[in-house]
N, C-alpha and C positions, 0 to 999 in steps of 0.2 A: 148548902148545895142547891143547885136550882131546879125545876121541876119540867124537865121534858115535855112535851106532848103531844100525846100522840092521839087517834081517832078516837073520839068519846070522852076526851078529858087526859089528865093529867094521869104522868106513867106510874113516877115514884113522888112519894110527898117527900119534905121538907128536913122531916125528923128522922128516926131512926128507925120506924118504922114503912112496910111496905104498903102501899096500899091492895085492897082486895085485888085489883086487875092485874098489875103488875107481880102481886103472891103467888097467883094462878099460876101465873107461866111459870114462876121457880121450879114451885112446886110439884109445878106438871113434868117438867123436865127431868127435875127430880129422880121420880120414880119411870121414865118413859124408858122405853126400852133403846133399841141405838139412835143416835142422835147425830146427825149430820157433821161432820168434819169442818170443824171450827179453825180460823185461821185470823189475821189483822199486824195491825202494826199501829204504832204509837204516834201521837201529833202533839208540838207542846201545848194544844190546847185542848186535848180528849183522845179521845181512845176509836181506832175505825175494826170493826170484828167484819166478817164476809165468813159465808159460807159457797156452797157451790151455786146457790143461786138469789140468795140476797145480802146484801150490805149494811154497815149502819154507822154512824157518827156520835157519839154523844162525847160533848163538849163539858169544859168545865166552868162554862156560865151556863150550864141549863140545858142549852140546846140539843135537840136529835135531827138527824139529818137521816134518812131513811136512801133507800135505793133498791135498786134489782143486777145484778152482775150479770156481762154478757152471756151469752149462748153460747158455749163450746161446741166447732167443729164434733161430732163422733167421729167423724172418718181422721182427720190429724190429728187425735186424740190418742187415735192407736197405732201413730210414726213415730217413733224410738228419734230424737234429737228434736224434731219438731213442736209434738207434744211437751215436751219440755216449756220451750220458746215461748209456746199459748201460754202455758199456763202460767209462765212469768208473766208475761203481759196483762192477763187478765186480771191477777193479785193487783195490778197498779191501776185498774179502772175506776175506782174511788175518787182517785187522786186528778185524774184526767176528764172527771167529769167537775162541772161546774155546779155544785151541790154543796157548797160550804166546808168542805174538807181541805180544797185548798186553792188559794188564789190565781191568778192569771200569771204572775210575777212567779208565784212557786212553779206552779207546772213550765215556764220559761225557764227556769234556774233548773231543773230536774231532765229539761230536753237537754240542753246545754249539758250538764254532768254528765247523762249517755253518749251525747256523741263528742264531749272530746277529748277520750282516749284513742277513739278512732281515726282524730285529725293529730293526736302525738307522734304517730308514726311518721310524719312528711318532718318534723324537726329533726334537725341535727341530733346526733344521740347524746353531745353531750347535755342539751335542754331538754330530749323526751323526757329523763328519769327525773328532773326540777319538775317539769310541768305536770308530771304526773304526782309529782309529792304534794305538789301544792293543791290539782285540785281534789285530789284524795280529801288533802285538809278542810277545805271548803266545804264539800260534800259531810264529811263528819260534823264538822260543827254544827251546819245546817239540819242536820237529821237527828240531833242531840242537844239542842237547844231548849230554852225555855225547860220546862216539869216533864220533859222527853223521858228521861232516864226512869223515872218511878211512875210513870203509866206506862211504859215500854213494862217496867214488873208487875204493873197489874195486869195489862193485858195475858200474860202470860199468866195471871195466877187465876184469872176470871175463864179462862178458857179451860185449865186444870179441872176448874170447880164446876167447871158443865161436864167436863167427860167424869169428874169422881160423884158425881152427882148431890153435891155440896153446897150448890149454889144460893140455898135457903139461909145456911151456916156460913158463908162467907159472908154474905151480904151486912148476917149479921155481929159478925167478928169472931166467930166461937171456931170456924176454922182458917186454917190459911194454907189455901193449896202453893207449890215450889212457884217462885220466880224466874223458874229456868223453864226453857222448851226445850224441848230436840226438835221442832219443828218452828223456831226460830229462824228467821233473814240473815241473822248473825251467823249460824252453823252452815248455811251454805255461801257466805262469803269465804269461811274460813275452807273449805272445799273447794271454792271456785281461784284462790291465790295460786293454789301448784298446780292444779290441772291448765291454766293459763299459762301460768313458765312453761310446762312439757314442752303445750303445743306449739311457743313462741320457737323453743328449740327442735321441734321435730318435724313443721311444715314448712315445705320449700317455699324459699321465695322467689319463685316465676313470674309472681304479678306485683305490680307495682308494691309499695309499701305500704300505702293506704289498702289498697285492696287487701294486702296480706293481712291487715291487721284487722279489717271488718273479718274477715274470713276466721279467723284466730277465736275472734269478740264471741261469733255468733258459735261456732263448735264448740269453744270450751264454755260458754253457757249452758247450750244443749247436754252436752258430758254430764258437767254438773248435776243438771237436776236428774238424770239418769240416774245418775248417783246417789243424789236426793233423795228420791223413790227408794234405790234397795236398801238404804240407812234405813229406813220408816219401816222396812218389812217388820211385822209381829214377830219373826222368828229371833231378830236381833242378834245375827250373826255377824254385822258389818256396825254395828253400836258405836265398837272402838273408833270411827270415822267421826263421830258425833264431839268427843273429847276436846278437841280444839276450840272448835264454836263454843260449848259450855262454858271453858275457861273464860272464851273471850265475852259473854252473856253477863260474868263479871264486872265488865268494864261498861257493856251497853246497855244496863240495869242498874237501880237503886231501889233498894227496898221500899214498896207502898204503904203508905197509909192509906187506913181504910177508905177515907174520901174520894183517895185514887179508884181502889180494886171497885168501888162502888160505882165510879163513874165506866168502867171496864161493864161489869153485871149488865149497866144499863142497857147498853150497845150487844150486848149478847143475847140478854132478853128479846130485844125487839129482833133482831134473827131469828129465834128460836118462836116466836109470836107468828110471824108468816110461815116458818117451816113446819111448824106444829098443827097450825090453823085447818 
């Protein structure tokens, strides 16, 4: 595996062991008391971790690609549908920035997939339900390709092992935190499918098709992460909401090798390295 690096040298060496700088931050984290609300997603060529206020890339030839995530409004932070919207958006700032996460041609292909569900609606209907199978398909293959599937598990198992404060033991095989999240993109597509039929069946259509269906796109988004939110509550009365996406975590996970969850560590590390500092 190859060796990051980051200010003052080199993060993680070569072998199987940590070096002292990079041990530090495990081990700080470790025992630190609460730890910033860890989040990411998977790329076929490494792993991106984000917190509330920085980002990170580390690649599976080596590389770290570092960042800062934007500023969230406070005031649309605390509007019920809106806040939602941000905070979708802001999860995808990695991507939309030009820092080696993802190319010119990607971020083209990723605007493209958002808006044309919202041009299906001007089709005939017997081609909207085609057009939308197909580029459903597109989209999946694309976000599942290449080592996607088992750093999609490590990321999820490298972010377990910061919040069970494990990450010394992970790193070095002796634990292995779940492959699953609840706080998975998976478990709120699986949310976001019916709360979308409702409102396809429940909002008049006054305004054009297109319009109806940007209208559609953007409320039952907002719904969603609403929903989102009360799944997450600690009290874990709405749990059972989670169940689908789990199953489906199945399907958009493959069990890591260590090489994988190591390359997850790296990218969580260097977040926890600025939020710590």
């Amino acid at each position: 595996m190859g060796r990051p690096a980051l200010p003052g040298g080199p993060f993680f060496s070569d072998d199987t062991e940590v070096d002292p700088a990079a041990d530090k931050i495990l081990a700080q984290a470790d025992v630190t008391g609460p730890l910033p609300k860890l989040g990411g997603m998977a790329r076929p060529n490494g792993v991106v971790i984000v917190s509330e206020h920085y980002w990170a890339f580390a690649t599976t030839s080596g590389e770290l690609h570092e960042g800062e995530m934007p500023v969230r409004s406070s005031a649309v932070s605390r509007i019920p549908l809106a806040r939602g919207l941000l905070q979708l958006m802001s999860s995808m700032a990695p991507l939309a920035r030009g820092s080696g996460v993802a190319g010119g041609r990607e971020r083209l292909f990723l605007l493209v997939a958002i808006l044309a569900p919202l041009l299906f609606v001007a089709l005939p209907s017997r081609l909207e339900l085609a057009a939308g199978i197909l580029s459903t398909t597109l989209v999946i293959v694309w976000l599942f390709r290449g080592r996607t599937l088992r750093l999609h598990g490590a990321e999820h198992r490298a972010i377990a092992a910061a919040e069970a404060r494990s990450l010394e033991a992970t790193w070095a095989g002796d634990a292995r935190p779940s492959r699953f999240s609840p706080r998975c993109g998976t478990n709120f597509a699986a949310l976001a499918i019916p709360v979308t039929a409702i409102f396809e069946h429940v909002v008049p259509s006054v305004l054009t098709p297109t319009l109806t269906g940007i209208l559609v796109a953007i409320v039952s988004i907002g719904v969603t992460m609403e929903i989102w939110k009360a799944v997450q509550h600690p009290s874990g009365l709405l749990r059972g909401f989670l169940l689908p996406g789990l199953a489906l975590q199945r399907l958009s996970t493959r069990e890591p090798e260590l090489a994988d969850t190591r390359i997850a560590i790296q990218a969580v590390a260097s977040v926890l390295r600025r939020e710590l500092a």
